[in-house]
C-alpha positions in Angstrom: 133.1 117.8 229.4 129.9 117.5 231.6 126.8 117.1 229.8 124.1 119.1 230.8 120.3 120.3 230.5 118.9 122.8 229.1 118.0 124.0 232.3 121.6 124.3 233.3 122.2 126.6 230.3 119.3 128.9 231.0 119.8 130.0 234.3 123.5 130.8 233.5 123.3 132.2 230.0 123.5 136.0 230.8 126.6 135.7 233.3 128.7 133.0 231.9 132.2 134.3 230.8 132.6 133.3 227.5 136.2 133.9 227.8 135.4 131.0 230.4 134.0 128.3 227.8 135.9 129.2 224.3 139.7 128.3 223.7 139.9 131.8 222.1 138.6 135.1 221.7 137.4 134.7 218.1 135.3 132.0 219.5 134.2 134.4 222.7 133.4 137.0 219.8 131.4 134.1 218.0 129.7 133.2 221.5 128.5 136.9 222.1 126.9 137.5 218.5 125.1 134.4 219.3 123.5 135.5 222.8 123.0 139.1 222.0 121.0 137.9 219.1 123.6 139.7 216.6 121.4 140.7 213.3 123.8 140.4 210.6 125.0 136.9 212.1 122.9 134.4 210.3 125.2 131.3 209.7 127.9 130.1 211.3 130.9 127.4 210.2 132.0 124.8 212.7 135.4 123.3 211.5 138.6 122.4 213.3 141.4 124.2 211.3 141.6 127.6 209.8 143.8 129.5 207.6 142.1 133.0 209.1 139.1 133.2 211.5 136.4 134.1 209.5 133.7 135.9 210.7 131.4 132.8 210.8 134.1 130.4 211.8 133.7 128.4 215.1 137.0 126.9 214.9 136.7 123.8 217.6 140.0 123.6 220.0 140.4 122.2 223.6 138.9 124.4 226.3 135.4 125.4 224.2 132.3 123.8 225.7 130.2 122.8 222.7 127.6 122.6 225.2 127.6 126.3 225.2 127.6 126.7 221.7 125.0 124.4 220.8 122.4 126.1 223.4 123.1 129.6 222.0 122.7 128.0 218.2 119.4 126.6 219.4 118.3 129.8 221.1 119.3 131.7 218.0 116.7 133.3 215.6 119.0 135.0 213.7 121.0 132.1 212.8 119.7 130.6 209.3 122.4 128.5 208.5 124.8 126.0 210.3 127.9 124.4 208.6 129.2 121.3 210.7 132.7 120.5 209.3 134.2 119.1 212.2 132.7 117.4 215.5 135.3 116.2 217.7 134.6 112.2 217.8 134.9 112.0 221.7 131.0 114.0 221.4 127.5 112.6 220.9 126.4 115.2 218.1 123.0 114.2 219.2 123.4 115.3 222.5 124.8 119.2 220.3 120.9 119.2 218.7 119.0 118.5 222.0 
């Protein structure tokens, strides 16, 4: 995965196909509460396994960009709470808070 600016994610956020970017459609679902600034969505659960998708859970598999994820938890006023269970070891987490 390429990283990129914030910039980059800006000027693509409202036409990105976030069917494009997650490895399901829970995480498209999760993707979508994030940029339409969902109300009720005020934390959200990254982990890598999952009995059920919860609501909340980001469940990390090939094919999501955590690039995406992190710029629509960083644009996210709604969001009060973030859970980091998993963060696959191949990322820079620093680079998920920039």
């Amino acid at each position: 995965m390429d990283l990129q600016d914030y910039e980059y994610y800006e000027a693509r956020a409202k036409d990105v196909k976030l069917e494009d970017i997650t490895s399901s459609q829970h995480n498209a679902d999760i993707l979508a509460m994030l940029r339409n600034c969902h109300p009720h969505f005020t934390l959200i659960f990254i982990t890598d396994e999952s009995d059920y998708y919860d609501y909340h859970e980001f469940v990390v598999c090939e094919g999501d960009d955590l690039g995406w994820l992190g710029y629509f938890v960083g644009r996210s006023k709604q969001v009060k709470t973030l859970y980091i269970d998993y963060f696959p070891d191949n990322l820079n987490m620093d680079a998920f808070f920039d």
